[in-house]
N, C-alpha and C positions, 0 to 999 in steps of 0.2 A: 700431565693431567688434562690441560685444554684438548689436545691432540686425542686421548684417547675416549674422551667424553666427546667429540666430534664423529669419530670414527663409529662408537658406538650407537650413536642419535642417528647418523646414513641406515646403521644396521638394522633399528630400532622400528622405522618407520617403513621399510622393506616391507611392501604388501603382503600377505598370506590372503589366499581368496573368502570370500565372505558372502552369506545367500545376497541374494536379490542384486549382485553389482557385472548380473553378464547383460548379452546385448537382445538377448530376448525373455522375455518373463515364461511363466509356467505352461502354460499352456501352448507357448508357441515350442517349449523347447518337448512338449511332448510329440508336435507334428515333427519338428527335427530329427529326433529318436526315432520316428519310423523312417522315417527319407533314408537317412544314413544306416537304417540297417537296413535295408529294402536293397539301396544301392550294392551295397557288397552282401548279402545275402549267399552267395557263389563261394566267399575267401571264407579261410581259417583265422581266427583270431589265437593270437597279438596279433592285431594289425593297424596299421594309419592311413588317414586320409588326408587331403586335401577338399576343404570345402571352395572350390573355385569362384563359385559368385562374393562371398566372404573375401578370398582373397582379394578382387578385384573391387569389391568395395572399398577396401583397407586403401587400397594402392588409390582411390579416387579422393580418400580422405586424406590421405598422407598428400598429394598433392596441392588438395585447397589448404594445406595448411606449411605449406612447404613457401606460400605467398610469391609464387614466381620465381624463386631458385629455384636450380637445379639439385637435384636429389639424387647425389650418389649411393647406390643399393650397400648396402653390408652383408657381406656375403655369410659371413660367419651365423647369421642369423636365419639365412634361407640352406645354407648347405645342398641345394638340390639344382641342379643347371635349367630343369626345365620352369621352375619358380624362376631362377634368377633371369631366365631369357624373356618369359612373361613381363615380369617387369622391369626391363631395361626395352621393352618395346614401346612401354609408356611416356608419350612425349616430355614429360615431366623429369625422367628420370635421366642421367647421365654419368656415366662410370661404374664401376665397382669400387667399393673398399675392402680389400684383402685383411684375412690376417695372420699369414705369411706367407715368405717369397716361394716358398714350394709350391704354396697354392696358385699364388698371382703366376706364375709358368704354368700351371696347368690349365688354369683360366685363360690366358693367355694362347695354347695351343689349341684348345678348344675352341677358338672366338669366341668366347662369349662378350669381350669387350676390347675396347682398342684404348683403356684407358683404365688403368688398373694404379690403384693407390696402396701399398702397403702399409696396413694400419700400425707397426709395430716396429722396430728396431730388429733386423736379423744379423746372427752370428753363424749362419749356413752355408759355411764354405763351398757344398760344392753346388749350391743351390747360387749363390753368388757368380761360381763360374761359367753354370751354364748361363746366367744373364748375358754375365759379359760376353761369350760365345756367339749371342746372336744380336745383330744391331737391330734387328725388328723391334724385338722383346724388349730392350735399351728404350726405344722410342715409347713403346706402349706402356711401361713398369714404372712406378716411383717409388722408390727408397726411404724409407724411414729415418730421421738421425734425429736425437738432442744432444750429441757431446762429439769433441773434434775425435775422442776416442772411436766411437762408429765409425768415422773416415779411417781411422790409422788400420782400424782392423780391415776395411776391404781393400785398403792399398796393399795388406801385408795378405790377403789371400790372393789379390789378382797379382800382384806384381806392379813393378812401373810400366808405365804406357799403358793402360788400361782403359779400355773406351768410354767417356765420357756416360755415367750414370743420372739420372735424375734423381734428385732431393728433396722432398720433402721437410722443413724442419716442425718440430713437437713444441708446439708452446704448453707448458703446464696452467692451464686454466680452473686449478681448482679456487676454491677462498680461505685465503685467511686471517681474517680480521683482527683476529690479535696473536701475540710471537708464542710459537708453538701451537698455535692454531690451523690443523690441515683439517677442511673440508672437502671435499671430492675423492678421485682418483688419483693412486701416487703413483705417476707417470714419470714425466718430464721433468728435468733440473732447471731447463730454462723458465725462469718464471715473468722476468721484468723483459721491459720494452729492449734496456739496455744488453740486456744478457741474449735475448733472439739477435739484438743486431749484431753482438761480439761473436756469434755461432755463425752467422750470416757471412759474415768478414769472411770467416777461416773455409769454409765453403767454398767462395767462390775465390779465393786465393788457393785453390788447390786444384791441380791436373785432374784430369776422370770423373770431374762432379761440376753438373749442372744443379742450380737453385732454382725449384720453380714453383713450391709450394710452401705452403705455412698452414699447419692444423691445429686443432685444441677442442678435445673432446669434454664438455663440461658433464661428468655423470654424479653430480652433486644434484643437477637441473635435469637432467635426460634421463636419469637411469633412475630414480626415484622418485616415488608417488606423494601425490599430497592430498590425496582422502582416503586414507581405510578404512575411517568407520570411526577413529580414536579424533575426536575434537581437538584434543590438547595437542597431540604428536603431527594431527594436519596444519593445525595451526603455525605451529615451529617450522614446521615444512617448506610451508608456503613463505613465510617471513626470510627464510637462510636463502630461498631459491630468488626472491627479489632482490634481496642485498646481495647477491652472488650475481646475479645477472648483471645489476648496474654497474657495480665494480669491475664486471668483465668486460662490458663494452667499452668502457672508458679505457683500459689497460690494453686488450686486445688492435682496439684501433691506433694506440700510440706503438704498438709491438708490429704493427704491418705497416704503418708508415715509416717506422724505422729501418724494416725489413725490404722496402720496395725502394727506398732511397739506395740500397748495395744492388739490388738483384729485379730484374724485370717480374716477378711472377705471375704466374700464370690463375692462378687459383689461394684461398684462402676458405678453408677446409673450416666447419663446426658442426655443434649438434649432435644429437641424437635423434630418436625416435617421441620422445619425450620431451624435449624441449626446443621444437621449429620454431613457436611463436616467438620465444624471446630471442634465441637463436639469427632468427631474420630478422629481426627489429637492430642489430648490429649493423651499419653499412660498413664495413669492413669486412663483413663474409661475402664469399662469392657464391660458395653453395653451403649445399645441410649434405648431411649421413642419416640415414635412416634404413632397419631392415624389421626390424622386431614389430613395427607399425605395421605390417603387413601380417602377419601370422597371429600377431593376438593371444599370445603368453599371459598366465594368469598376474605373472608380478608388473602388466598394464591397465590390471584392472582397477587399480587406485589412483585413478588421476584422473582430475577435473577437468583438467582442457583437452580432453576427448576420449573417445572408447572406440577400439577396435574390435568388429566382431573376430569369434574366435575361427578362426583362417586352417588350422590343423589340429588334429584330434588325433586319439588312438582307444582302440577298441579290447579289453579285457575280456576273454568269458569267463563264468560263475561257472567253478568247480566242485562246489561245495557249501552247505546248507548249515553250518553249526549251531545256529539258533536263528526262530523265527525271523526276527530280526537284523541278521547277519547272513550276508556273503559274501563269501570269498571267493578272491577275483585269481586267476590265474597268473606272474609272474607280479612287472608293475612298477620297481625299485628305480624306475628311473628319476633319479633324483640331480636336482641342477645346480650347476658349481655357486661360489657363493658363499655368505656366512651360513654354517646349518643352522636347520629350526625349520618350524613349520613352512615356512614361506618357497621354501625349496623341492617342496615336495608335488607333486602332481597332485590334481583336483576332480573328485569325480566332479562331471556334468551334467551328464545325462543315465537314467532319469534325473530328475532333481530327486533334493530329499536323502540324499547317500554323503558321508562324511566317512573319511580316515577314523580308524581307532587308534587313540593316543598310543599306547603302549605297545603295535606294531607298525603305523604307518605303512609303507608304501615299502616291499618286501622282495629280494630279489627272485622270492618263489610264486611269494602268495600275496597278495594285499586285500585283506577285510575291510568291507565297508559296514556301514550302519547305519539306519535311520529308518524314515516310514516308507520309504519306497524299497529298502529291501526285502520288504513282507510278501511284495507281488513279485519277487526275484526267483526266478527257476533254473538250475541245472542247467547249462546251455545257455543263456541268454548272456547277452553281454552289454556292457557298464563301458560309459564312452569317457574318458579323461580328457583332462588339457596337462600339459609339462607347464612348469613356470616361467622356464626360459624357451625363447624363440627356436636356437635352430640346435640344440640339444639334443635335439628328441631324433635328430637325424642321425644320428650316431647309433643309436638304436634298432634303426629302420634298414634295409635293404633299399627300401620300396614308398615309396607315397602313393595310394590308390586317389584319383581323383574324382570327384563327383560333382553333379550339377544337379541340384534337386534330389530324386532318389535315382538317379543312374551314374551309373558308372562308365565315363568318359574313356580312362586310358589309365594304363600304371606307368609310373616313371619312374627312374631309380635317384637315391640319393646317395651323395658321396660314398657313403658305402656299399650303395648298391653299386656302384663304377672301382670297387676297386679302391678308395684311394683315402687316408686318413690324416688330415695336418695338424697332430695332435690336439 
């Protein structure tokens, strides 16, 4: 009962975008709406952008609020190399977090970093072999584990004598206040200080694994908003996020000092995008994770300790006129993983004044908007969205068109435009 009344209240409070909560009000996002079609005027729509001074702002804000850690990129959220190089050139920033080893080796032969975290637990055999194949990649890769099981399976894909791996272990950081009570993400089995050290132990009592990190992604605090618009559901919001924070830092510092008594580590991994301030306020973290603070997804638009402007767009044309007040946008359906519901769905932006229609949303063909701004909507003109999740929308894309004001800088490809997809 507790469990699923928890899970449902994270779900519950999941933003859905709402008028008046972007980074510029009406009349600035009309000047926006010419720049950005002025800039690509030239390209065919579907198509996306990168707003570059937007991004560059994000990455200045993620920074004053990173309070002096270092801020490892999330790659999962930028999907695009020339974003990701952008900002690991910012003195701020340090690492990648992968999220998976097929990626972290692609990453890796790229240079994009000499310091690659796998956010995840991999069962990828041969994605594991070529690690061990090369001691570079060895040196620059970290492995994910919560259970001695992860170790048994890469000893039984490389074989014995297998070159010493870097490790990572997962502390499960979500709350829960009372028995059967899970708030956050369900991650990680290690949850107590005792249980990281017992993981700890069996780590470094084994051949071919180096210990040298410890992480715990709080997305109870980082992945959830706490202003929508709804008083009561903010409210609850904010209250589960402070008692989960305090709780965490108390547990999590007893979980690394347990853990630095077996093993020298290197690093002590937290955070999100969403939650640096309390995040740093731990003196047991050594850096934060952050990547979605940079692109500006509509499900950041509900939270009070800060607003990212929006960093990437994409552009529908109007095919169609069904009624005065109505039109419809060409394809659109890009819809982001997650509980469904409104919140998942993309947001027209520009013009203001345009809303989804309930009863077809956001359409693999077609997507109708409505309101007072599609009165002035013509044949050809095109209706600018945001996706809800960060780097989603890359998947999508071939291509990110970059802009800086109304010109158009350079196109760069993204993951997919190189080829390459890590589910």
């Amino acid at each position: 009962m507790y469990a699923g009344f928890a899970g449902s209240l994270v779900a519950m409070v999941s933003p859905s975008t709402s008028p008046g909560r972007s980074a510029f009000d009406a009349s600035d996002r009309s000047a926006l709406r010419r720049a950005y079609d002025t800039a690509t005027a030239g390209l065919e729509a579907p198509l996306a952008i990168v707003d570059l001074q937007a991004f560059d702002d994000n990455l200045e804000m993620l920074a004053a609020r990173a309070n002096g850690r270092p801020i490892r990129v999330a790659s999962k959220s930028i999907r695009c190399r020339y974003l990701l190089d952008r900002a690991l050139s910012h003195p701020a920033t340090a690492g990648v977090m992968a999220y998976s080893l097929p990626e972290a080796l692609w990453l890796y032969r790229n240079q994009v970093s000499d310091d690659i975290l796998v956010a995840y637990p991999t069962v990828d055999a041969a994605a594991l072999r070529e690690l061990a194949a090369d001691a570079k990649a060895c040196a620059v890769i970290t492995v994910m584990v919560d259970s001695v099981d992860h170790l048994d399976l890469i000893d039984k894909v490389l074989g014995p004598g297998h070159p010493p791996l870097r490790v990572c272990i997962e502390l499960d950081v979500s709350w829960r206040p009372l028995p059967r009570v899970h708030i956050g993400p369900r991650r990680s089995p290690v949850f107590t200080p005792r249980e990281a050290a017992t993981l700890a132990r069996a780590v470094v009592a084994r051949d071919g694994f180096r210990l040298v990190g410890l992480m715990g992604y709080e997305g109870q605090i980082a992945g959830v908003g706490d202003n929508d618009g709804n008083a009561v559901k903010s409210a609850v919001m904010r209250w589960i996020q402070r008692r989960s924070a305090a709780e965490l830092t108390e547990r999590r510092t007893a979980a690394v000092r347990a853990v630095r008594a077996i093993a020298d580590l290197e690093f002590v991994n937290g955070g999100g995008t969403g939650s640096l301030e309390t995040t740093t306020e731990d003196p047991s973290v050594t850096e934060v994770t952050a990547g979605s603070g940079l692109i500006g997804p509509t499900l950041f638009d509900a939270y009070s300790r800060f607003r990212p402007r929006p960093a990437v767009l994409f552009a529908l044309p109007v095919v169609r006129k069904p009624a005065p007040s109505t039109a419809t946008l060409f394809a659109g359906g890009y819809i982001a993983s997650g509980p469904t519901g409104p919140s998942r769905q993309p947001s027209p932006y520009l013009p203001s004044g345009l809303k989804l229609t309930a009863l077809e949303g956001a359409g693999e063909v077609q997507t109708p908007v409505v309101g007072r701004a599609a009165r002035q909507l013509a044949i050809g003109d095109r209706v600018w969205l945001r996706h809800a999740k960060a780097g989603e929308l890359a998947e999508r894309f071939d291509r990110y068109h970059v802009v800086v004001g109304d010109k158009l800088e350079e196109t760069v490809p993204t993951y997919r435009g190189e080829g390459v997809n890590f589910g």
